[in-house]
N, C-alpha and C positions, 0 to 999 in steps of 0.2 A: 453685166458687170464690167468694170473698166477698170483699170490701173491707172490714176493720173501722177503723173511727175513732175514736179512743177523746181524750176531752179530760181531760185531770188535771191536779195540781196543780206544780206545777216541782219544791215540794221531793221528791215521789214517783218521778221521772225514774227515778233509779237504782234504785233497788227491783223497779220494775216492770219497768226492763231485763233486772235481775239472774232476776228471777220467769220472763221471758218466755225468754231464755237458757236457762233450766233445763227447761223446758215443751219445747224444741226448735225454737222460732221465733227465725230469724234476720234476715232481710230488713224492718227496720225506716225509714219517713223521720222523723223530727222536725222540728218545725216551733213556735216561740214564736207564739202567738198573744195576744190580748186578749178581754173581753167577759164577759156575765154570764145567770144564767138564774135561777131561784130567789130566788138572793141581792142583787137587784139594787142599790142603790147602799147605799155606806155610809158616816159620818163620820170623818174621822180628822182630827189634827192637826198642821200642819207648821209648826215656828217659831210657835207659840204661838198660828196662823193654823186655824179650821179651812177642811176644805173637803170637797167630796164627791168619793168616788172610785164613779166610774159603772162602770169596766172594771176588772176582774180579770186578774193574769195567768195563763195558762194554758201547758201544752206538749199540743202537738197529735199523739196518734203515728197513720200510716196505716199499716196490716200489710195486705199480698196473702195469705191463706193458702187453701188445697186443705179442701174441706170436712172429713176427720178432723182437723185444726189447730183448726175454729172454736173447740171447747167449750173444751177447754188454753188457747188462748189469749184467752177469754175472761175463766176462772177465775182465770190471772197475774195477769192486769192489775186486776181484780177484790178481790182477796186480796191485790196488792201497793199499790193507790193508795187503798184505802179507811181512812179517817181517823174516821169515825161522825160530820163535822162536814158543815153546809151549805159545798156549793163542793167534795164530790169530784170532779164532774166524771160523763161520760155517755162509754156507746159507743154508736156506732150501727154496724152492719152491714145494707151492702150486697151484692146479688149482686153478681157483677164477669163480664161475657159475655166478655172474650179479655185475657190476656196473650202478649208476645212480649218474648223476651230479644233485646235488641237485637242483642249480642255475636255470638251461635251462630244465631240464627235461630227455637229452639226454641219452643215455643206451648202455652199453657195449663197444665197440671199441670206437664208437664217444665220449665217456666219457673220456677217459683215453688219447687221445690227448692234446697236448698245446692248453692252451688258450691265445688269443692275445690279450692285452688290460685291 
């Protein structure tokens, strides 16, 4: 099992929902985050003011997947949020040592499956 973290860009959200949907990955959290890596500050101008903008915004997505999910849901995300510009964004994947479905009780692999209904 793994923990993938993946940071992209806001306007790519749907894309790579719709990507990651199609791949068979459903158990997604989002999260708006800020910050920057590569690209770090740049100028803009507001009201004829400039000023620097230090933090970028981002959407943070965390996926739980069962190690045959990693590569598929790699590739989605991958395929759906890359733009060829500075600032697409990084995954990182972790192991993940236990999941438990609060609901049923269930643990690990049987956790992180679709539920129906």
């Amino acid at each position: 099992m793994k923990l993938i973290t993946a940071l992209i860009r806001p306007n790519r959200l749907q894309a790579v929902k719709e990507a990651l949907f199609a791949a068979g990955v459903r158990g997604i959290t989002i999260s708006r985050v800020s910050g920057h890596g590569g690209q770090a500050g740049s100028t803009e101008t507001y009201r004829g003011s400039p000023y620097v903008v230090e933090f970028h915004e981002k959407v943070q997505l965390q996926i739980a997947v069962s190690e045959p999910f990693v590569q598929p849901t790699l590739d989605a995300i991958v395929s759906a949020a890359r733009t060829g510009n500075i600032g697409d964004g990084k995954i990182f994947v972790q192991p993940l040592e236990q999941v438990v479905r609060i609901r049923t009780g269930e643990s690990d692999e049987a956790a992180l499956t679709p539920v129906e209904s």
